[in-house]
C-alpha positions as a Markdown table, in Angstrom:
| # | Residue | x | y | z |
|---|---|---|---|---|
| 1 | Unk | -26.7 | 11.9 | 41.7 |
| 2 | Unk | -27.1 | 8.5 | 40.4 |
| 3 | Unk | -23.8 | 6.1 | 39.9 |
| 4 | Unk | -23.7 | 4.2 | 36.8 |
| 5 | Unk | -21.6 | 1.4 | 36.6 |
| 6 | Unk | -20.4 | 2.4 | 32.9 |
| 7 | Unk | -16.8 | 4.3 | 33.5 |
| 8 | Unk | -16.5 | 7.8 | 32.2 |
| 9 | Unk | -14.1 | 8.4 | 29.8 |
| 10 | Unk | -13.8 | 4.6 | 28.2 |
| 11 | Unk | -10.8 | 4.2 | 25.9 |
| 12 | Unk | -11.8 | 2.6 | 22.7 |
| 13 | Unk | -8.3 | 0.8 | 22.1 |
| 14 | Unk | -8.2 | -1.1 | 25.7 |
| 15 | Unk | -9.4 | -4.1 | 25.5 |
| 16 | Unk | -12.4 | -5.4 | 27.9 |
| 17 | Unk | -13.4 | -8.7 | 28.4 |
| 18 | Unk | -15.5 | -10.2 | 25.7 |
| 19 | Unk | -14.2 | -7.6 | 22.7 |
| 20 | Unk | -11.7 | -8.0 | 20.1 |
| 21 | Unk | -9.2 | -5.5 | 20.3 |
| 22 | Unk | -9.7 | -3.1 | 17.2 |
| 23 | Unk | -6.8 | -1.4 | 17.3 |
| 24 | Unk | -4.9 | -5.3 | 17.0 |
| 25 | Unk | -7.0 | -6.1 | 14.0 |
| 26 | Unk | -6.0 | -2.8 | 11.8 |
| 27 | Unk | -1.9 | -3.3 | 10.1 |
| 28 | Unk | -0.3 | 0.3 | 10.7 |
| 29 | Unk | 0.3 | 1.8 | 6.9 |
| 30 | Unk | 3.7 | 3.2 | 6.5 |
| 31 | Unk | 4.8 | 5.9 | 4.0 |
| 32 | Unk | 7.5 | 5.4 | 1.4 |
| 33 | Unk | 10.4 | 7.4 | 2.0 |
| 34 | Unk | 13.3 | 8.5 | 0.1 |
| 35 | Unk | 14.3 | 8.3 | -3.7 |
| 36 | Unk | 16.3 | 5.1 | -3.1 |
| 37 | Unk | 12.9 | 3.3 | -2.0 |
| 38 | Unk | 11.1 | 4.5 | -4.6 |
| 39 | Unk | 13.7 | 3.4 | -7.0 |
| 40 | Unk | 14.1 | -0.2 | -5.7 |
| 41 | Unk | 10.1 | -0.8 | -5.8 |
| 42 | Unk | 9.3 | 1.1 | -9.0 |
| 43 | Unk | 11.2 | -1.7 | -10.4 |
| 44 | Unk | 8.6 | -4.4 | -9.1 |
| 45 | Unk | 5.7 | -6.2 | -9.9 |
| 46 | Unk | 2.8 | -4.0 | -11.7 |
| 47 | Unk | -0.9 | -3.5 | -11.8 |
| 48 | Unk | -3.2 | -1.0 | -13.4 |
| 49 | Unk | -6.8 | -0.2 | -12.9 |
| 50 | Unk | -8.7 | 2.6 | -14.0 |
| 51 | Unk | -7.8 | 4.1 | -10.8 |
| 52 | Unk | -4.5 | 3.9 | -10.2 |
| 53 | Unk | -1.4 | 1.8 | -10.6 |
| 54 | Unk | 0.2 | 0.0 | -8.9 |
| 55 | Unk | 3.9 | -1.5 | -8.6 |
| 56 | Unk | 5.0 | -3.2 | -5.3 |
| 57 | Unk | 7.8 | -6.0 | -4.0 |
| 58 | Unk | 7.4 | -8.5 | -1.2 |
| 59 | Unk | 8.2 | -6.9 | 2.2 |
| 60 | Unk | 11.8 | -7.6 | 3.3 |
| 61 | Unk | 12.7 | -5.4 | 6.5 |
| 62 | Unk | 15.7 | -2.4 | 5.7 |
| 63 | Unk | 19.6 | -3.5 | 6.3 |
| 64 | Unk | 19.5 | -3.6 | 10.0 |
| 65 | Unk | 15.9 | -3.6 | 11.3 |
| 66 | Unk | 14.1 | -6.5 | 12.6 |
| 67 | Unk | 11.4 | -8.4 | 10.8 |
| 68 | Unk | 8.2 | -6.5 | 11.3 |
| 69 | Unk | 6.1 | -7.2 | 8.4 |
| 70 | Unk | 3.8 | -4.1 | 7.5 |
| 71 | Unk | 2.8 | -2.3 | 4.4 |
| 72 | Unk | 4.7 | 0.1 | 3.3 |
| 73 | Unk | 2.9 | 2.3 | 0.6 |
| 74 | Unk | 3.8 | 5.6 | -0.8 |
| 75 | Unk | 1.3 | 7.5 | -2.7 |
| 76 | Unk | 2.1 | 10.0 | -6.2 |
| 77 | Unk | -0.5 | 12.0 | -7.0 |
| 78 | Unk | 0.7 | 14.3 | -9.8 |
| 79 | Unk | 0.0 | 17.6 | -10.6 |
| 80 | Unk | 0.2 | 16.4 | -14.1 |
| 81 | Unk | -2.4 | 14.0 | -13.8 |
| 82 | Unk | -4.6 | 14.7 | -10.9 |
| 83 | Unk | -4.8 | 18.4 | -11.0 |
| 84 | Unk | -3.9 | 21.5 | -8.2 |
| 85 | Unk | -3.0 | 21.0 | -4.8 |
| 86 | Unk | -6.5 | 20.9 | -3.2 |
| 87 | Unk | -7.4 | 17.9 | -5.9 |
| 88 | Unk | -4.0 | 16.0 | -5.2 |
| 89 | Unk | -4.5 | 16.2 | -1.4 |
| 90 | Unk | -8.1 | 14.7 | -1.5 |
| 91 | Unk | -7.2 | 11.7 | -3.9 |
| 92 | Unk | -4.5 | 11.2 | -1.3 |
| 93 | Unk | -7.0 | 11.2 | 1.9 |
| 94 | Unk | -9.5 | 8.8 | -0.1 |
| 95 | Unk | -6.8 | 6.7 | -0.9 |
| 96 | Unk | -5.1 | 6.2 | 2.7 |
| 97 | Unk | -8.5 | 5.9 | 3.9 |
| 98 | Unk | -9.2 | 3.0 | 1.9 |
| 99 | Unk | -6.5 | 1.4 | 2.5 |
| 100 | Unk | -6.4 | 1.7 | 6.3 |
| 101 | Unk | -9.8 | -0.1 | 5.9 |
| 102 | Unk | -8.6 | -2.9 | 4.0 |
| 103 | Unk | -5.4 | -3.8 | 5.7 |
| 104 | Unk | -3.3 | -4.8 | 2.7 |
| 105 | Unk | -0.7 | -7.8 | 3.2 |
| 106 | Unk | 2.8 | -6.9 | 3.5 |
| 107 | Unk | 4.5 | -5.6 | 0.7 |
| 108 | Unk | 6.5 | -2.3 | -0.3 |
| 109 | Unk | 4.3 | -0.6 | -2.7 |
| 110 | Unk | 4.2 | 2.6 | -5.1 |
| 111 | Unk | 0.6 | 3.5 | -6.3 |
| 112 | Unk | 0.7 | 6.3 | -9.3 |
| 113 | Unk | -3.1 | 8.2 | -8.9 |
| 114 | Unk | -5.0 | 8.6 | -12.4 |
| 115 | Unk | -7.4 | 11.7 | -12.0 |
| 116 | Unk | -10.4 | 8.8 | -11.6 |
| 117 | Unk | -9.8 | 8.4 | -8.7 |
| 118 | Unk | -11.6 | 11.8 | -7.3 |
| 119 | Unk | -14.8 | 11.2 | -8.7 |
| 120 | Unk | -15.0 | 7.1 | -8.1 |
| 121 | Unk | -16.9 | 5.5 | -5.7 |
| 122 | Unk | -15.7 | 5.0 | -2.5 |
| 123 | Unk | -16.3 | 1.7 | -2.5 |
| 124 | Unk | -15.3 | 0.7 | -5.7 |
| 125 | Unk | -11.7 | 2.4 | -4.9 |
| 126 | Unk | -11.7 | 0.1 | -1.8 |
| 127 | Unk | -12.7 | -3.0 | -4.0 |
| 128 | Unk | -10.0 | -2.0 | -6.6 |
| 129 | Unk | -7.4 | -1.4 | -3.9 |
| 130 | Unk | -8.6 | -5.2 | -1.7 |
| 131 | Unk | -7.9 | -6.7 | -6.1 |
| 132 | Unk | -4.9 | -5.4 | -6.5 |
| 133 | Unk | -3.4 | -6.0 | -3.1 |
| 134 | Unk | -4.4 | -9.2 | -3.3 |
| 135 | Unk | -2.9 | -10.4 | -6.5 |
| 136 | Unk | -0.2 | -12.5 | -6.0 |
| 137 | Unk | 3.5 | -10.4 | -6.2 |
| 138 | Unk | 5.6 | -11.9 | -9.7 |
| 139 | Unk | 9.5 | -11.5 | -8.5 |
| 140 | Unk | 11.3 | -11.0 | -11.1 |
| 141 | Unk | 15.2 | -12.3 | -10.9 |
| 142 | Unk | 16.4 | -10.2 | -13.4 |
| 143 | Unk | 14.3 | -7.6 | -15.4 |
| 144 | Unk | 16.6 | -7.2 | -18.4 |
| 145 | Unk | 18.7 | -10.6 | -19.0 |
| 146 | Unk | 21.5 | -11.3 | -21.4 |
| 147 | Unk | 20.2 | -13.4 | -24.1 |
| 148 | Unk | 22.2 | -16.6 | -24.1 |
| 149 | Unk | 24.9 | -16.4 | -27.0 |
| 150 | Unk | 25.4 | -20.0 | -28.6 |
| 151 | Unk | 29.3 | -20.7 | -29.4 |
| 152 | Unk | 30.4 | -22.6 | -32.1 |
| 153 | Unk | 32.6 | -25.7 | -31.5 |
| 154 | Unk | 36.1 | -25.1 | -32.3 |
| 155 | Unk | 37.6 | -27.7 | -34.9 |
């Protein structure tokens, strides 16, 4: 039996000599969790496309964790909009997909699904994700300020 010098059972994350390591190169996507997350970035920074919209804040770790800048997304795909269970599920897997191939920058996002999204493109959902990802985040201090009362002077 001949010996090859190729090993058998290769792992594709180890890194050999010569390679970038892939498994560096691709951000871990983390999933939105809990009401009082959603709550705190629904209030941020919005952008709508055909297929989807999308509000997000800058990434600032939870009370208590260390900085580890990732994106933190989580997906809605109503039945409302998108459709029954086996519709909502797919728009989901596109979209995770797509964005595991574009490695968004660090933010905590929300992105509402619009039924468009099951019959676009695959790679103009990618493009429209790499857009709106990329736009710069607008912070807002205070979304609903007093309006500043004048006083009269007092004779």
């Amino acid at each position: 039996m001949p010996e090859s010098n190729t090993p058998q059972n290769p792992n594709p994350l180890e890194r050999t000599a010569g390679s970038p390591n892939i498994a560096s190169s691709i951000s871990p996507i983390i999933s939105l969790k809990g009401e009082a997350e959603f709550r705190r970035v629904s209030s941020g920074d919005t952008v709508r496309t055909s297929f989807f919209t999308l509000r997000r804040l800058p990434y600032r770790p939870l009370y208590g964790k260390p900085w580890q800048p990732s994106t933190v997304v989580g997906i809605v795909a109503s039945k409302k909009s998108v459709g029954n269970a086996v519709k909502r599920n797919r728009a989901r897997r596109r979209v995770r997909e797509a964005l595991r191939l574009i490695s968004p920058n660090p933010c905590r996002a929300i992105l509402l699904l619009n039924p468009s999204v099951l019959s676009a493109d695959f790679a103009d959902l990618k493009v429209a994700l790499e857009l709106a990802f990329a736009r710069p985040i607008k912070t807002l201090k205070n979304k609903n300020p007093r309006p500043q009362v004048k006083q009269a002077n007092k004779k």
